[in-house]
C-alpha positions in Angstrom: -88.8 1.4 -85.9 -85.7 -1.0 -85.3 -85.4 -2.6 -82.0 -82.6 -0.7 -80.8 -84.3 2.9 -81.2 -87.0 0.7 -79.7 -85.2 0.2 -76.7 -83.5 3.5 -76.5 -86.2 5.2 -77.0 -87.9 3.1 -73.5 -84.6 3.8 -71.9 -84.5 7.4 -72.4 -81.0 6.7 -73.6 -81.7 9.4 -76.9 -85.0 11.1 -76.6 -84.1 12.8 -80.1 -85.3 9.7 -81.3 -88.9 9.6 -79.5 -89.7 12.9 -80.6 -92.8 13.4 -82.8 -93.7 9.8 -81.6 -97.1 8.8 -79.8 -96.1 7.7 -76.7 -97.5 4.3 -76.1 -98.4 2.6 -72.7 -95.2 0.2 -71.6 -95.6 -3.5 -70.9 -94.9 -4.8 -67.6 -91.9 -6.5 -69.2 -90.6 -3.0 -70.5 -91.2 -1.9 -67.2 -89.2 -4.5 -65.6 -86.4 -3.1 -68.0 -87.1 0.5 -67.1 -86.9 0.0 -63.4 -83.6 -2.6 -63.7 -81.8 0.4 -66.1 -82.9 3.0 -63.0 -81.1 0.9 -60.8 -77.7 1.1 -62.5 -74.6 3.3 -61.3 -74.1 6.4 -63.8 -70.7 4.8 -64.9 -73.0 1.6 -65.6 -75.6 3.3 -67.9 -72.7 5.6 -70.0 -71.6 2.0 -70.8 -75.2 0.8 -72.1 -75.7 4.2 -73.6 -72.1 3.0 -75.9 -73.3 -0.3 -76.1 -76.4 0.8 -77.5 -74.8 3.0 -80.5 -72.0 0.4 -81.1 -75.4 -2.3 -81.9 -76.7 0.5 -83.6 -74.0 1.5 -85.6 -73.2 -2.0 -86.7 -76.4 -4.0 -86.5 -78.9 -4.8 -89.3 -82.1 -5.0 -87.5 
């Protein structure tokens, strides 16, 4: 798994991408990021979620 379906998939931001997947207990410092991400405006997470596929799209990790 690369680290951005990594950190989509603990964002929720594309559960097409968790399915099929064991889902494994988060560590507190995924759950730091989990609860930061649910604090966000709506406009604020559309932009991650396009942030996200942009460092998808291009990124090699």
């Amino acid at each position: 798994m690369t680290k951005v379906q990594g950190i989509t998939e603990m964002l929720g931001i594309f559960p097409c991408l968790a399915t099929g997947r064991r889902r494994h207990r988060l560590s507190s410092d995924e759950m730091k990021l989990l609860e930061r991400y649910r604090e966000l405006s709506e406009n604020d997470r559309i932009a991650m979620r396009y942030l996200v596929d942009a460092m998808r799209s291009v990124s090699r990790f």
